[in-house]
C-alpha positions in Angstrom: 91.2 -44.9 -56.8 90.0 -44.6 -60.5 86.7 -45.9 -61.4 88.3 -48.8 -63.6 90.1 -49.8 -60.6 87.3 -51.2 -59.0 89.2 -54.6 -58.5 90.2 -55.9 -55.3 91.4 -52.9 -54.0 88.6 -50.9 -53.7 86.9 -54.2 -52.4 89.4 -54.7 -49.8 89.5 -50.9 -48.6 85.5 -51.6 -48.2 85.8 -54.5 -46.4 88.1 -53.0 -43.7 85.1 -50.2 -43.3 82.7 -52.8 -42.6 84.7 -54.4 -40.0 85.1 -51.8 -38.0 81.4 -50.7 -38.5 80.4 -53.8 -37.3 82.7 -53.7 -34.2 81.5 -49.9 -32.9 78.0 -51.1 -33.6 77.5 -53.8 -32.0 79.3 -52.6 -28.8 76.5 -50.5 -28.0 73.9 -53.1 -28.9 75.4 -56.8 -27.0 77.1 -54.5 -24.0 72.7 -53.6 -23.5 72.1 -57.5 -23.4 75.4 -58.0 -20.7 74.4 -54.9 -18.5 72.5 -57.4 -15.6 75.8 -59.5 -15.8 78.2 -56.7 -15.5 75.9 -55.5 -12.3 76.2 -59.0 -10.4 80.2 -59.1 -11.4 81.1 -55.5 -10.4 78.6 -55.4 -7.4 76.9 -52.3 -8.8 73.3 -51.0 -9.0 71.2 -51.6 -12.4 71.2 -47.8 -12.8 75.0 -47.5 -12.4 75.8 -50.1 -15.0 74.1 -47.5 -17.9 77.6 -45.8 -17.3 78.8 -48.6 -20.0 76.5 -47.3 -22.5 76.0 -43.7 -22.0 80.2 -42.8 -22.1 80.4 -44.7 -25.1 77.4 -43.0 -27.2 78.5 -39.6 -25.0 82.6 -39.8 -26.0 81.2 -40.4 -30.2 78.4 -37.4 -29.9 80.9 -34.8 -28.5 83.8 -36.0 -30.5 82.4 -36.8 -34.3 82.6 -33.1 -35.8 85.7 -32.6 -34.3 87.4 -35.6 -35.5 85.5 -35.0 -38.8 87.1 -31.5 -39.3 90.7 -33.5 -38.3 90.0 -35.5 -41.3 89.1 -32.7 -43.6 92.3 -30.9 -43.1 94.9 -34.0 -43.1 93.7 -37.3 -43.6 90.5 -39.4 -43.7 92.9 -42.6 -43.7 94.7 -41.5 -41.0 91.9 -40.9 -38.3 90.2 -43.8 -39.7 93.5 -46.1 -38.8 93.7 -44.5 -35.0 90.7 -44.9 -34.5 90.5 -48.4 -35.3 93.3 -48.9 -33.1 92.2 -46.9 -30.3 89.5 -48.7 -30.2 90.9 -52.3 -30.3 93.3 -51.2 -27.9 90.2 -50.1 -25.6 88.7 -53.7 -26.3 91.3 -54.9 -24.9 91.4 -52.8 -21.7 87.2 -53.7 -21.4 88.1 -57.4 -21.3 91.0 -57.2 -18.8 88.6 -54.9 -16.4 89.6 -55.6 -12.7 86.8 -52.8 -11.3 83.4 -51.1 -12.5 85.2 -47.6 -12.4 88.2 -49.0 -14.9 85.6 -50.9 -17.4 83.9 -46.9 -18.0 87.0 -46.3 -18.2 88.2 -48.3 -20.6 84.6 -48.2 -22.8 85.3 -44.1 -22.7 88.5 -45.4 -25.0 86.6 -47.5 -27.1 84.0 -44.6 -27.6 87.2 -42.6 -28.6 88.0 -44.9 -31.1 84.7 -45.4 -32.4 84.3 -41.2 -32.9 87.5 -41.4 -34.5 86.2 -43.7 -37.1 82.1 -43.1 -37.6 83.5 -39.2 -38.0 85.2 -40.8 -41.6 83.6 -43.7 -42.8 81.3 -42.0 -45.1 84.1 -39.6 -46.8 86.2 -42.5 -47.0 83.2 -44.3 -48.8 82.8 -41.2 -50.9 86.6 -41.1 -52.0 86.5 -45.4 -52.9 83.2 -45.2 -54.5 82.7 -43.3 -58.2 80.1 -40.8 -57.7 77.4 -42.4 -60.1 77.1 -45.2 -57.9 78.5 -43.9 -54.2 74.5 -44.6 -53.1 75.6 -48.2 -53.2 78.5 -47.3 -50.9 76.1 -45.6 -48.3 73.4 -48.3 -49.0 75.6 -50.7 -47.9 76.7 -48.3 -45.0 73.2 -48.2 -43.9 72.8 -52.2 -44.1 75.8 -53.2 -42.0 74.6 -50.5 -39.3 71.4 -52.1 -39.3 72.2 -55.8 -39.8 75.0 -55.1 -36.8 71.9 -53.6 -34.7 69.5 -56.3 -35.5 71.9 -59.1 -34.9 73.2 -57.7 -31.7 70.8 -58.8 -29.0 71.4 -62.4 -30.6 74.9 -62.5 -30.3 75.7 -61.2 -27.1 73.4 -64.3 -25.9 75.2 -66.7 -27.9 78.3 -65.3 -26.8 77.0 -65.3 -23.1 75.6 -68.7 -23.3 79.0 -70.2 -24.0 81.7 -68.0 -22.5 81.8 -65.4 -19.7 81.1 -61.7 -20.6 84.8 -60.8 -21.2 84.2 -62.5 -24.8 81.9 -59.4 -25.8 85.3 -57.4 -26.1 87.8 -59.9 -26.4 86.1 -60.9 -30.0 86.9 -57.2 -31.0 90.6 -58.0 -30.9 91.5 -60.1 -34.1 88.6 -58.4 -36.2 90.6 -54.6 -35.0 93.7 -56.3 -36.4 92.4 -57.6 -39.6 90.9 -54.5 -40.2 93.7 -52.4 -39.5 96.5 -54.2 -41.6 93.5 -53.9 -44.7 92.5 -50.3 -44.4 96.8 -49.9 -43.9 97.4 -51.3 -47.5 94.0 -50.5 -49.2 92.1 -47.5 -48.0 92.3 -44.0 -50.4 94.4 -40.9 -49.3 92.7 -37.8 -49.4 92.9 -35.6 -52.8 95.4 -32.8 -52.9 94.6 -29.5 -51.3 95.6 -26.3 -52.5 97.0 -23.2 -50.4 98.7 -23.5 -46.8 97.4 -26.3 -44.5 95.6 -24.6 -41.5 96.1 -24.5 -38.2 93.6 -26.6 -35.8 90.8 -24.4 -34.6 91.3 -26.3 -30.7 88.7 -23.1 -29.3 86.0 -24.5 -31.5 86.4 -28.3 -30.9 86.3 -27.4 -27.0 82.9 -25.6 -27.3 81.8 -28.4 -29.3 82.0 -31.3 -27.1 81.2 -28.7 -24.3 78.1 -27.9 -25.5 76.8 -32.1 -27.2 78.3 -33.1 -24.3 76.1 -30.7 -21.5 72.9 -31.1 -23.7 73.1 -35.2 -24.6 73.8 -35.9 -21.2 70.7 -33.8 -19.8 68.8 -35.2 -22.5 69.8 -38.4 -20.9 69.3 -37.6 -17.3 65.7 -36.6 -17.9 63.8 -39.4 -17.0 65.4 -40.0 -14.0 65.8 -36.8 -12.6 63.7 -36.2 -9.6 65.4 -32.4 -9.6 64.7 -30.6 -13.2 66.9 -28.2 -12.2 70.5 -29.2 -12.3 69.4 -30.7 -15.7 67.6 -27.6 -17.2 71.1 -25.8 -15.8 72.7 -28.0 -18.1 70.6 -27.3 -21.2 70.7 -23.8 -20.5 74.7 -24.0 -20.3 75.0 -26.0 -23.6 73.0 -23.6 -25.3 74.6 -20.5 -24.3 78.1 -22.3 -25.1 76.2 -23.4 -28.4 75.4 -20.0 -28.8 79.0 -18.5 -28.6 80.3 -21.7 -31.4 78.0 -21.2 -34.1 78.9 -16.9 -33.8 82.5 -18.3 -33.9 82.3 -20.6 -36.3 80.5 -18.3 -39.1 83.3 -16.1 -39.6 86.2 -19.5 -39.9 86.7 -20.6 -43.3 86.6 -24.3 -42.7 84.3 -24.6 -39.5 84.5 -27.3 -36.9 80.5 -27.5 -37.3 79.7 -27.2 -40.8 77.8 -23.8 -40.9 79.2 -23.1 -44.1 77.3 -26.1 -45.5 74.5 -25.4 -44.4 74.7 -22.3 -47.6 74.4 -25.5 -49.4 70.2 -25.2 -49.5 69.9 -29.2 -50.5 72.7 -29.7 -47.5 70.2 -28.2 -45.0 67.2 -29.9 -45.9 69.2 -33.2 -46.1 69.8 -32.7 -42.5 66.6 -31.5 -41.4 64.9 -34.7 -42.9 67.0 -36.7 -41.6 66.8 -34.9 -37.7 63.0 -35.6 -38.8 63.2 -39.3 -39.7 64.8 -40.4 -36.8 62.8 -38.9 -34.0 60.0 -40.1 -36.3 61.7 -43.7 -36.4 62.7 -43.6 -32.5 60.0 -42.6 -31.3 58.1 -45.3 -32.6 60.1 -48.4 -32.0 60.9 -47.6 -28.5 57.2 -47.2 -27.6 55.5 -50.2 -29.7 56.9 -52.9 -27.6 55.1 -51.1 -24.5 51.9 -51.7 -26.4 52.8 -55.5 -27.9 53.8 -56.8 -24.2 51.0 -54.6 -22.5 48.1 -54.2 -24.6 48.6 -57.0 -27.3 49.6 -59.7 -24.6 52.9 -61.1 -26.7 55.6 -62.6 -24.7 58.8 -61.2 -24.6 60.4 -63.7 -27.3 57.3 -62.9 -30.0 57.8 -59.1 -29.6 61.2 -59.1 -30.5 60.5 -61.3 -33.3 57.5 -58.9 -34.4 60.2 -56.1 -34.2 62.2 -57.9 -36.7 61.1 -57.5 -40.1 61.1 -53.5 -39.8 65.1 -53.8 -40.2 65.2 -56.8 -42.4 63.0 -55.0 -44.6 65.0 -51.6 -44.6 67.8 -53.7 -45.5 66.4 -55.1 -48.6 64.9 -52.2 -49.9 67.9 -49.4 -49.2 70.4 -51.2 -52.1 67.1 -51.1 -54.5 66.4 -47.1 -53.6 70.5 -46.3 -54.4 70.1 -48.1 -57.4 67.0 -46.7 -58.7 68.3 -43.0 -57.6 70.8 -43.1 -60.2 68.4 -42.6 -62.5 65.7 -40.8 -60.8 65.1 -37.7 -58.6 66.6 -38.8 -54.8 64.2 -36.2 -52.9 61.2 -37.2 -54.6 62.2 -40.7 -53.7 62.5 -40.2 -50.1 59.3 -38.4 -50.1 57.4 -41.4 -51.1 59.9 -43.4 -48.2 58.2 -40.9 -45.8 54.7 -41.9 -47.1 54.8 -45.2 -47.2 56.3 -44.8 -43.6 53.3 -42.9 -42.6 50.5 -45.6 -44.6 52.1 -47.9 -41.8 52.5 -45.8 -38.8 48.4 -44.9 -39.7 47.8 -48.7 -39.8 49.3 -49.6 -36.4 47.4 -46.8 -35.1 44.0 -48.4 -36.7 45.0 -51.8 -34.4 42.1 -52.6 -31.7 43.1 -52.8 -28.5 42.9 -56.6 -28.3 42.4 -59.5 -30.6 45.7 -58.7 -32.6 47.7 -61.6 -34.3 51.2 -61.9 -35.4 50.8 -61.5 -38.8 48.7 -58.2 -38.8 51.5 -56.2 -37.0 54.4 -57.8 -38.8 53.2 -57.4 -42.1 52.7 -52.9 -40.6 56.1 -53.6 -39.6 57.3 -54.4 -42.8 55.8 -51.7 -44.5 57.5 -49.2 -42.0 61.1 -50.9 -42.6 60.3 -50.2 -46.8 59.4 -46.7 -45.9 62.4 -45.9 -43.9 64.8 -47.8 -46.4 63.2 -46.0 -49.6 63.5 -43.0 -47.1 67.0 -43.1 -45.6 69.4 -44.1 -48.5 68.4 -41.5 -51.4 68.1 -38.6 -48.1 71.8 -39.7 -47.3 72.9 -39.8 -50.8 71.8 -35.9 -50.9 73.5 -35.0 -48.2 76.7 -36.1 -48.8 77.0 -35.4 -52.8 75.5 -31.7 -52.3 79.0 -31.1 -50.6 82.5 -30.7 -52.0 84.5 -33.7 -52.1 87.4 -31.4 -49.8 84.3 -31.1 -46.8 83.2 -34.8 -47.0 84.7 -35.3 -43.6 82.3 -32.4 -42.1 79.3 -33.8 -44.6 79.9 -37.0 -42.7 79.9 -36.2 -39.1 77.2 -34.3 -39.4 74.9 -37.2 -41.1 75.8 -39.4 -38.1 75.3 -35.9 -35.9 71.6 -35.6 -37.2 71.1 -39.3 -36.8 72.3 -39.8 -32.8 69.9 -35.7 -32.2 67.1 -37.4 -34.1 67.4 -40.9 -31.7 67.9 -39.0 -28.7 65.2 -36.1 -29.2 62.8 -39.5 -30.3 64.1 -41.5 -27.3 63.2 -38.2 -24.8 59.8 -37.4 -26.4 59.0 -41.2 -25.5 59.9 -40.5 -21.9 57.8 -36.9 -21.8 55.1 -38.9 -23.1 54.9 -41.6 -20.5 56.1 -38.8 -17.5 53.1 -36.4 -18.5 50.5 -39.4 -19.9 48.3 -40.8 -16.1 46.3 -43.2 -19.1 46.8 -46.6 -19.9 49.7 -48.4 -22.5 47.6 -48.2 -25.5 46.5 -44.3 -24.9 50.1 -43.2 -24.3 51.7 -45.3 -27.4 49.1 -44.0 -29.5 49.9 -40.5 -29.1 53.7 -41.6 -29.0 52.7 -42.9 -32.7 51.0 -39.4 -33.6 53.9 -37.7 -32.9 56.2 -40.0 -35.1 53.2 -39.5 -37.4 53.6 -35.9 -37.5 57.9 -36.0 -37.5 57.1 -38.4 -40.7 55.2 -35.8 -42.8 58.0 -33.2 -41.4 60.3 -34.8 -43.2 58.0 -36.0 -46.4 57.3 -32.3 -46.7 60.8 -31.4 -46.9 62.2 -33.9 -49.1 59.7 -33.2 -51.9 61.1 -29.7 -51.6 63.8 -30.5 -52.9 65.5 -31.0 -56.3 68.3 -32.7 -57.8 69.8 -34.2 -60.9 70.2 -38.2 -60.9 73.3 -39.3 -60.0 74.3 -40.4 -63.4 73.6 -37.3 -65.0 75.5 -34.2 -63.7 75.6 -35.2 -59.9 
């Protein structure tokens, strides 16, 4: 697609992207709001009916680099187009469920589907956007993600207010068509490679989703594990297996996990920052609303509302930071992102412990949500245009790699926290917020570090 083709092709080939983000996102988020139904209809226990979640967001971890290296070596469109159908196909088979064991079943499927496509989204967006302006393309990636995660909670009770809980899925079905038929005509094949096409390196994508898979589950497993020991055995295996891949992968020419991007030195900071942001972000949210319920004494319905202008504000503020980093250095932008994250994470933490009103923590939260959006967009836009345009599909997987370690290192430092922690709400989300704190200037310090030409001049 040439830049003065921007038209309605390039539109269109967007617009199927978005669908399907929309679809794999908010599968995670309105299948959370429907997990008490789904225990009362299948007859299961509370903790049993996590299986919905975890296989999803376990399938995508262990599959993404994989899938990512598939698109590198044939075609970005291609996986894309499986995956979406994969997926609407596994929509279907979540909807017609006759038994708990078939529904995990069936939302293993759609987490295949949703790898398939989250593993080439961004090189897709890479290949339909010019490169002086792809920061818009992965702004509006990061929007959608966020508006779908945001708007989530509020669907699924709409759609559960008014229909049974087959409707979650069944919904999926004539958005997975639309979007199909639209990326079919519209989205970009990859550009011609040079030399013989390579064999598949199978060895490598098996010790992949051996090892993600052993260590996310663990990760998982820890804060209900009464034994530590079957779940450190677990660690222990996924590293040694991790171990043997990266040996194996250093001597491959095109890697199944991108070692040899990792050369590229604004690559590796990209990814460290971004490891760092998002245990710094996790962290954070998943511990404040112990502390607004607890400490602060705000119903249910008012801390979700409180919770709300963090992601309405990163979604305003991430199209304004791609913008303004065409012009200007990305990695000192993100820096400030990280400190103007910090200012608000240093505010919350200057809250009493009572006598709090609305507006003084949703005006923090607001401040938090500019960080992370002045943060997020310019970090991503490094990432991804540090790499050659032939390894976008392994630049990709491995932004949405160091996104879901990030959230699940955060999400597991919350429950060490409150395991280890015998003092009250306020004591143990404050030191939740240190720690987020310190993640913060992690990544700050990193992102200064580096140094790149604006997009419009050389990138």
């Amino acid at each position: 697609m040439e830049p003065e083709k921007f038209s309605l092709r390039r539109y269109s080939a967007i617009f199927a992207i978005i669908i399907v983000l929309v679809m794999t996102v908010l599968d995670v988020t309105v299948v959370n709001v429907a997990l008490p139904v789904l225990a009362t209809k299948f007859q299961v226990s509370d903790s049993a009916t996590v299986w919905v979640i975890t296989i999803y967001q376990l399938l995508i971890t262990m599959l993404l680099l994989p899938l990512s290296s598939v698109g590198d070596m044939f075609s970005y469109r291609r996986i894309f187009l499986i995956g979406v159908a994969v997926f609407t196909v596994g929509s279907a088979l979540c909807a017609w469920a006759p038994s708990f064991g078939f529904l995990v079943g069936a939302r293993a499927v759609q987490g295949l589907g949703a790898a398939c496509v989250m593993s080439v989204n961004i090189a897709l967006i890479r290949l339909i956007y010019p490169a002086k302006i792809l920061g818009r393309g992965l702004a509006l990636n990061g929007m959608v993600i966020a508006c779908a995660t945001a708007a989530g909670p509020t669907i699924a009770g709409g759609i559960l207010a008014i229909a049974s809980w087959h409707w979650l899925f069944l919904i999926n079905l004539p958005l997975g068509l639309l979007a199909f038929y639209i990326g079919w005509r519209r989205l970009p094949a990859n550009p011609p490679r040079e030399g013989k096409r390579r064999k598949y390196d199978w060895v490598s994508a098996l010790e992949n989703v051996v090892m993600f898979g052993l260590l996310f589950y663990a990760l998982g497993q820890f804060s209900g594990a009464k034994d530590v020991v079957p779940t450190a055995a677990m660690v222990g295996v996924g590293l040694l297996v991790g171990v043997f891949y990266v040996r194996r992968e250093l001597h491959r020419e095109n890697p199944v996990f991108p070692v040899d991007l990792f050369k590229i030195r604004l690559f590796s900071l990209s990814v460290i920052t971004s490891i760092a942001s998002f245990i710094a972000q996790m962290i954070v949210m998943i511990a404040l609303p112990f502390i607004l319920l607890n400490s602060f004494g705000f119903s249910s319905i008012t801390t979700g509302l409180l919770m709300t202008p963090w992601p309405l504000a990163t979604m305003i503020v991430s199209p304004l930071a791609a913008r303004f980093v065409e012009r200007h250095n990305a990695g000192a932008t993100a820096a400030v992102g990280m400190l103007v994250y910090g200012v608000g994470i240093l505010l919350m933490l200057a809250l009493p412990d009572q006598g709090v009103d609305e507006w003084s923590v949703a005006w923090r939260m607001a401040l938090c949500g500019v960080g992370y959006g002045l943060f997020q967009t310019p970090n991503n836009i490094v990432m991804v245009s540090s790499t050659p345009l032939s390894r976008s599909g392994g630049a990709g997987g491995m932004q949405s790699t160091a996104r879901l370690v990030g959230q699940t290192l955060g999400s597991t430092l919350v429950t060490v926290v409150f395991t280890l922690s015998a003092g009250e709400t306020y004591g143990m989300v404050h030191t939740c917020l240190w720690i987020g704190l310190a993640f913060a200037v992690v990544a700050g310090v990193f992102s200064v570090t580096r140094k790149q030409k604006p997009m419009n001049k050389g990138m």
